[in-house]
N, C-alpha and C positions, 0 to 999 in steps of 0.2 A: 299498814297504809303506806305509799308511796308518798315521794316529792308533789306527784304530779296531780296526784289527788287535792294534795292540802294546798294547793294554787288554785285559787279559784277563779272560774270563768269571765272577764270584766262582759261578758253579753247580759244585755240588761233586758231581753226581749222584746226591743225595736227593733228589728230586723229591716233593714232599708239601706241600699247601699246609694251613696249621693253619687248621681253620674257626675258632675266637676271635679269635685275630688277625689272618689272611689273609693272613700272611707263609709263605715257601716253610720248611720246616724244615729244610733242606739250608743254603740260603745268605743265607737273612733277607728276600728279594727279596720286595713284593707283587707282585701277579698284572701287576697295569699295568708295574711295572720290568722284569721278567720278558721281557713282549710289545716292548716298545721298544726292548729293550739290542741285537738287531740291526743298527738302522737308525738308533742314536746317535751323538750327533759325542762325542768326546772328553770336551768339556766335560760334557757331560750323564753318561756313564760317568763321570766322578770324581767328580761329584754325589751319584748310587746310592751309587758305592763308599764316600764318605762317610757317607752316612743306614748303610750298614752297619757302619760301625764305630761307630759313636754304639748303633746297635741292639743289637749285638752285648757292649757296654760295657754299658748298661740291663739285660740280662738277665745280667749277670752272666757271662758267655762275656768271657774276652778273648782268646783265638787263635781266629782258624777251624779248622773242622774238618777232616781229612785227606778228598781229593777220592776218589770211589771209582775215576774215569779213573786215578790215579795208582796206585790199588794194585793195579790191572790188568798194569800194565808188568812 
């Protein structure tokens, strides 16, 4: 198993990108982090995942949101 595997996705499957600020409203992500988070090394995934929890702090959120994949199970 890779770095890039054991990082996990923060998409929570809200998929909706907020035209004001052009962050996804599921998981904070803009469109460019979004497009990347495939084909990133590690480093670059704890990167996002940081600007997400800064973002998520900013707006007054401090847990993420319950993932829809999870309330499928």
């Amino acid at each position: 198993m890779n770095e890039q595997q054991t990082i996990e996705s923060p998409c929570i499957s809200i998929c909706e990108l907020d035209a004001e600020s052009g962050l996804c409203t599921g998981c904070l992500r803009t469109r460019e982090e979004i497009a990347i988070w495939g084909r990133a090394d590690a480093a670059t995934r704890l990167e996002i995942l940081d600007k997400l929890r800064d973002r998520r702090a900013e707006s007054g959120g401090g847990r993420r949101r319950e993932t829809k994949r999870r309330q499928k199970r």
